[in-house]
N, C-alpha and C positions, 0 to 999 in steps of 0.2 A: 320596441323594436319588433317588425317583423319577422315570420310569421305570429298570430296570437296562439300565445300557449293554452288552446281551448277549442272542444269540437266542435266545427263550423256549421258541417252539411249535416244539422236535425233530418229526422222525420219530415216535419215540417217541410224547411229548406226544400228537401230533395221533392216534395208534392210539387212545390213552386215551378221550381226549376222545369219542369218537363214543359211545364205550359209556356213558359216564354221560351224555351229553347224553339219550342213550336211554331211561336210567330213572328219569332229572328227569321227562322227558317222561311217562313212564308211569305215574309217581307226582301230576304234577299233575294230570293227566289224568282219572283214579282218580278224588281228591280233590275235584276241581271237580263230578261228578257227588253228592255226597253235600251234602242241603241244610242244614245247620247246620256251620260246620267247626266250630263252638265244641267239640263234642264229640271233633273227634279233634284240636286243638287241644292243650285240656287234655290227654288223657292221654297226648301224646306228648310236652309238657312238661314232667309231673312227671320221664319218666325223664331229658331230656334236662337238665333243672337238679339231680338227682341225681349223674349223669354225671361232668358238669361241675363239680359243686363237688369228687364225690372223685377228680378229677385235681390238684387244690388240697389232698389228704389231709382233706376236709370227708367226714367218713362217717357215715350213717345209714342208716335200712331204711324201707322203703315204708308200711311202719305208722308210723312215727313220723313218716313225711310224712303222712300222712293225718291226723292228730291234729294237726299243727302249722296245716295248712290250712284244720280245722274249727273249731281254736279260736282264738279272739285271744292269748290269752295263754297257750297250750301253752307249759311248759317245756321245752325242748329247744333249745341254740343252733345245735348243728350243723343238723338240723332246719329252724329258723327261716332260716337261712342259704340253704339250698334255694329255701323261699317266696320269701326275697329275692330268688333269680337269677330265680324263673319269674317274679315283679313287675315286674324288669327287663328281664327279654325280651319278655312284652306288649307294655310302654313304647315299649319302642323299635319294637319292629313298629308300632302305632301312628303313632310319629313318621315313620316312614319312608313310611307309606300314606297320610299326611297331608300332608308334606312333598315327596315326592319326590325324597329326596338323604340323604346320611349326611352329618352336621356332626362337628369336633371338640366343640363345644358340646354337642349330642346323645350321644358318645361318654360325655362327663363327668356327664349326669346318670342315665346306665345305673349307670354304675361305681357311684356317688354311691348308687343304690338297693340295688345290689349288697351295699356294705361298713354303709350307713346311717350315711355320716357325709362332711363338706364341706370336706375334706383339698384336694382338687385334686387339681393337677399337681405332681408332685413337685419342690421347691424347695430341700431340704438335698440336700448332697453323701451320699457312703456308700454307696450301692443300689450291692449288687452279687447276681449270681446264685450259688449255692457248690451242687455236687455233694453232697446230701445223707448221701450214704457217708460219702465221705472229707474234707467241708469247703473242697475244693480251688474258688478260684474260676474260674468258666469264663465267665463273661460280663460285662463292664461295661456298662450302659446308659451312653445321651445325658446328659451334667451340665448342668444351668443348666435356669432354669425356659424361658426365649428360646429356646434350645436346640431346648428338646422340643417349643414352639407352633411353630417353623419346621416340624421335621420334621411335627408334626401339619398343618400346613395343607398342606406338599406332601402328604402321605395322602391328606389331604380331597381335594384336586384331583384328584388319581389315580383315587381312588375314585368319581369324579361324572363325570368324564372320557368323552366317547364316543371310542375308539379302534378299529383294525382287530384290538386285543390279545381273543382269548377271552376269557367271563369268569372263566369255572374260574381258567384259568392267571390273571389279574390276581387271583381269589380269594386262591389261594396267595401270590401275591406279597403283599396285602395285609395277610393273615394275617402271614407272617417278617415284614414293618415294623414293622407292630401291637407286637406280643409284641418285638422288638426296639428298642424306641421305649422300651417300659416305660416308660409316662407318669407313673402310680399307684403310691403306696407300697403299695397293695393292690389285689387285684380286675383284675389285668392280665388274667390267662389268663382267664379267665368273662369279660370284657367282649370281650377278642379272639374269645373264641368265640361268642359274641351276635353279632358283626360280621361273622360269615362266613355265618348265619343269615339279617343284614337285608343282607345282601350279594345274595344268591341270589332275597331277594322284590325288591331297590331294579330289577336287570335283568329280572324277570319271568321266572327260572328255577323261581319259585314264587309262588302268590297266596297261603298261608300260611305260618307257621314252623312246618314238619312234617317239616324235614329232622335225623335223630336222629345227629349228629356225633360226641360225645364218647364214645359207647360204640365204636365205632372208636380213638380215639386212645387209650384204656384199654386194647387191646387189644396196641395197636402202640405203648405208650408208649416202650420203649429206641428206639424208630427216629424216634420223634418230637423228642426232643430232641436223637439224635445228627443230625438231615438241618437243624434249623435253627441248630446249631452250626457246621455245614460250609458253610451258605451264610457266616455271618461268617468260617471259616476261609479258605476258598479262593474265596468267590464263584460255586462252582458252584450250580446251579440245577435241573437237570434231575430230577435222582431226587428233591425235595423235590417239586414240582411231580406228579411222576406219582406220589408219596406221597399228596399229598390228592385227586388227579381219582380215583384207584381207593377213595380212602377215601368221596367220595362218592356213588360208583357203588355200592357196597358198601350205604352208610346207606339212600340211595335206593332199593334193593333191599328192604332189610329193612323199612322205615317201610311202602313199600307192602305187604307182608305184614301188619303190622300194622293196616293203614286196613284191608285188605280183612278183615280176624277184628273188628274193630269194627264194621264195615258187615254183616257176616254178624251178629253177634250184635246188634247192632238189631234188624235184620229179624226173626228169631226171637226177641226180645220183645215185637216189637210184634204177630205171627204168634198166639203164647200170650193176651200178654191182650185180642187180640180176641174170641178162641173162648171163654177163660173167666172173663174182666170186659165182656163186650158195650156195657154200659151207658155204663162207665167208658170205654169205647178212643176215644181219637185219636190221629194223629200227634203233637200238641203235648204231650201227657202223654207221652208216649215220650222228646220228645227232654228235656223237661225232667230224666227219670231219667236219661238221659245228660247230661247237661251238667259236673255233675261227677261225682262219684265218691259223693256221697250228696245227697239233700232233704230238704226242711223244708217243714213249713205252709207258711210264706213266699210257698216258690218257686211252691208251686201255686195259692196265691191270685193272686200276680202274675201269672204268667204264664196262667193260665187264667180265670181273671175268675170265680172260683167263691167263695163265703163260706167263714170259716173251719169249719164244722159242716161243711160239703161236701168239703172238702180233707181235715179227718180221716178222714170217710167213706173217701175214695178212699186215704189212704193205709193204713188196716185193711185194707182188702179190698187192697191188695195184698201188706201184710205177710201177710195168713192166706193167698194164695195162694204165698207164697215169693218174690216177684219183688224186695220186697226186705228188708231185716233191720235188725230196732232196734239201736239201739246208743247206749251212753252215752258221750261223749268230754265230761272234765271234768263241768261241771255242765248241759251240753247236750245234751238228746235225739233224736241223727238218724235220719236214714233210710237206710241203706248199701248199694249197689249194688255189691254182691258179685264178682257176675260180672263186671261191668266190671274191678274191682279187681282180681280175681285174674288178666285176659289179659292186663292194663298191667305186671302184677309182676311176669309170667312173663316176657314180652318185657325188660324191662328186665335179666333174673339171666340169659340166654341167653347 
């Protein structure tokens, strides 16, 4: 049960913590300055539900997300799987901006979005963890469905809690319960790591989910399973704990990298097609090409209040200037923001 009966914030810890408190700061900060986050939203989601699913060995490539995303019924489940998590990460940011609190209830309809199916809480015996290698098992979760809604609602408390505890360090602690809880026959690691996401907006370490997590824990994955194994071995704490404050120091770091090459490469689209679509230039057709990764008629009827003979207009002349490229996915005609595509891809394979 939480809190753990043992002191959290070391020496150590507390060195940690300044440094990433530093480049949350400097990353929201950024961020707040740029007027649409939907833009840097999206594309820092695609990588982070990439990520995240192939921590879970769900593996696919940036093109075969981008066709999952453009079409409805893309074949590709690993793919499709992806869509799911960035679906359920929305969700839940939503819920949480709406809400002001993380519920267990809210946990389960992440998950629920996640796997796309209304399993629950897990209710048969059996779940165990086994070392991939060698089949050797190395972790039991909680048994009993009672069980697992106790330990979830002390979570919940903990997590909603205002205490004198940082939030990083209660992150991490929330994190090892989480993933230790294993509520879900599926979808534990991706919903735990959604949770550390709306964890970071719930205390206003961030007003969006544009902290990029799981390509760190890809990176450091033998240290990730061996530091939350040794908290159930031994109870110690401390090197788990400066394991994620440096991992988000680290993300925080690199995200703002990436917001600022999004924000540059704006500006120099929007720079281009003033000087050589005059006619055509506003801010709102800019950010519409950012919004996602490709447009449609659609989006520039709606969002521009233009007839559809005016939105093809505008989108020719941007195709004939290069800004951006036809393309066929399935039996749909879009419009592909290239550029965008290829700084999100690169960041993502770094």
């Amino acid at each position: 049960m939480l809190p753990p009966d043992i002191e959290l914030e070391t020496k150590a810890v507390l060195k940690q913590l300044t440094k990433a408190h530093r480049a949350l700061s400097e990353l929201k900060g950024y961020a707040n300055m740029i007027p649409n986050k939907n833009i840097l939203i999206n594309a820092v989601l695609i990588n982070e539900a990439k990520d995240s699913s192939e921590i879970e060995n769900i593996i696919t490539t940036h093109d075969e997300l981008f066709k999952a995303i453009t079409v409805e019924n893309y074949i590709s489940p690993a793919a499709k799987e992806v869509v799911n998590y960035r679906a359920a990460l929305w969700h839940g940011y939503n819920l949480v901006s709406e809400k002001g609190m993380i519920t267990s209830n809210m946990l389960i309809e992440i998950q629920q979005l996640i796997i796309l199916n209304r399993a629950g809480i897990r209710k048969q015996t059996g779940t165990v963890l086994k070392n991939e290698g060698t089949g050797e098992i190395v972790y039991t979760p909680p048994v009993g469905e009672q069980e697992i809604l106790k330990l979830l609602a002390n979570l919940e408390s903990y997590i909603n809690s205002d205490d004198e505890t940082d939030p990083l360090v209660k992150l991490a602690v929330i994190h090892y319960q989480f993933e230790a809880i294993h509520p879900f026959y599926d979808g534990n690691g991706r919903t735990g790591r959604i949770l550390n996401i709306l964890y970071l907006v719930l205390k206003g370490l961030l007003d969006s989910p544009i902290l990029y997590l799981s390509k760190y824990i890809i990176r450091n994955k033998p240290d990730y399973y061996r530091l939350l194994n040794e908290i159930t071995k031994t109870g110690r704490w401390e090197e788990w704990i400066l394991y994620v404050i440096a991992g988000i120091e680290a993300t925080a770091t690199e995200t703002l990298n990436l917001v600022k090459s999004i924000d540059a490469y704006i500006n120099q689209t929007a720079a281009e097609i003033k000087q050589t679509l005059p006619d055509l230039y506003s801010r709102e057709l800019v950010e519409l090409l950012f919004f996602e990764f490709y447009t449609k008629n659609s989006y520039l009827i709606d969002g521009l209040g233009i007839s559809r003979r005016t939105a093809y207009t505008y989108l020719s002349k941007l195709l004939e200037k290069g800004f951006l490229q036809e393309k066929k996915v399935g039996k749909s005609k879009i419009y592909f923001n290239e550029g965008l595509f290829e700084l999100v891809k690169d960041f993502g394979t770094n």
